[in-house]
N, C-alpha and C positions, 0 to 999 in steps of 0.2 A: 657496474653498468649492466651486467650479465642479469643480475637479479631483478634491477628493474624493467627489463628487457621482458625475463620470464614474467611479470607481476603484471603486464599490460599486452600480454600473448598468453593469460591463461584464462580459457574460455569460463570457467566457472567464477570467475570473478565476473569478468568483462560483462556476460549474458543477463546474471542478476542485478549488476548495478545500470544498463541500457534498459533491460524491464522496468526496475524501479523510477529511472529517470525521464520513460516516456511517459508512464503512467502521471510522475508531478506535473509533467508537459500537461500532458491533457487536462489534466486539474482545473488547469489554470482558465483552462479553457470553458469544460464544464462550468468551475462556479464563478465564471463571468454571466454565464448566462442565467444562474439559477441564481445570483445574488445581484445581478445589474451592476456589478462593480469592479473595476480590476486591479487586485494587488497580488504584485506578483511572488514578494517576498514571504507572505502568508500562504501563498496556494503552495508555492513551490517546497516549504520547509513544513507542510502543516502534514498532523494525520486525518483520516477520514476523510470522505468526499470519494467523488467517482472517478476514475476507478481504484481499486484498494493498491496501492503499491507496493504495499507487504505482500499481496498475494502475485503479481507480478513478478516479483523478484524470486518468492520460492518457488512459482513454478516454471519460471525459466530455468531456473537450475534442477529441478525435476526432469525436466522437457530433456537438459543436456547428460544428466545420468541416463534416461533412458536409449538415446541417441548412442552415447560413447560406451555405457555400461550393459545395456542387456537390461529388460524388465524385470530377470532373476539374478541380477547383481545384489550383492550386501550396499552398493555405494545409491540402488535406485530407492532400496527398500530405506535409507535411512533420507534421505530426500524428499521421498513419498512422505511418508510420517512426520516428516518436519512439515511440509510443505500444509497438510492436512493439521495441523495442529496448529500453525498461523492465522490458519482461514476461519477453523473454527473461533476462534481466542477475537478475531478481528470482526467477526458477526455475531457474537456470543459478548462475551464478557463486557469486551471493549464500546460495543455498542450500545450496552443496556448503561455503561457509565456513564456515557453521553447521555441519553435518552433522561438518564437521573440529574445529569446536571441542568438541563434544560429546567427541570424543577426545582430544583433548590435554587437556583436563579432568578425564577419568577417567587418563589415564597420568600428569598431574602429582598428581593425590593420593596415586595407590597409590604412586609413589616418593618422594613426600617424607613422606606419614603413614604408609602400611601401614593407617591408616584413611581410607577416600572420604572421611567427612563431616568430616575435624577442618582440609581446606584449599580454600579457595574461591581460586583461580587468577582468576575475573573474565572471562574470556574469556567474549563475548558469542556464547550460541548458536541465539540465536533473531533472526536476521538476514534471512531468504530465505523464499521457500516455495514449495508445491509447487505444482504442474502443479494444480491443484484450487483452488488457492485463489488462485493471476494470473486461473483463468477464473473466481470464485466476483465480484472485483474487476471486472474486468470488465465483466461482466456489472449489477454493482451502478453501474459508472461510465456505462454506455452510457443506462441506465434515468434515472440520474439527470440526463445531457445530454440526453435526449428531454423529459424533465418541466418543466427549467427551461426549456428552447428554450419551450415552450407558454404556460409563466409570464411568463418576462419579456420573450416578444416578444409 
């Protein structure tokens, strides 16, 4: 009981998974309104979209290294570099693989329908995002490591 006790009173868990969990909140919200439709179970488990939840989550726990550790801590410096290496990967890699499936989406319909809408290929293109929304994440992660720091310590 002790362990689960500790496991749900350790701030570096708790911090990154309420960042990441506001950021799906919002999601949902966002791409109701950019897609006019709302499904919840898609928005909430999906990647991509506004704002990034990966960057959310690392950098709430950035936010709490720096609060708990010291900006010259080993614990902020490995934080920092994580956190900076998601953000990149999540506007970078990840989003240009979206960007690519959006086309090999539209080239495999025209060649096997002659109609777009009569073949869905599956290729997921909504994986990554943009420079706007690692920092929209962000920003929502650092905010929510500032808050909980105040709360549960």
């Amino acid at each position: 009981m002790t362990a689960i006790k500790n496991l749900f009173g350790n701030y570096f868990i708790i911090a990154p998974a309420t960042a990441w969990f506001t950021a799906q909140i919002i999601k949902v919200f966002t791409g109701m309104f950019k897609k006019r439709k709302f499904n919840l179970i898609t928005l909430l488990f999906s990647n991509g979209g506004m704002p990034s939840s990966h960057s959310a989550a690392v950098c709430a726990l950035a936010a709490g290294s720096v609060i708990r550790f010291g900006v010259a801590s080993f614990e902020c410096a490995i934080c920092g570099i994580f956190a900076v290496i998601v953000m990149m990967d999540a506007s970078g890699v990840r989003y240009e693989t979206g960007e690519q499936a959006k086309i090999i989406n539209k080239i495999t319909k025209e060649l096997f329908s002659g109609k777009t809408e009569d073949i869905n290929t599956g290729l997921k293109e909504l994986v990554g995002h943009t420079p706007f929304q690692v920092l929209m994440g962000a920003l929502l992660g650092i905010a929510v490591g500032i808050l909980l720091s105040f709360v549960m310590h």
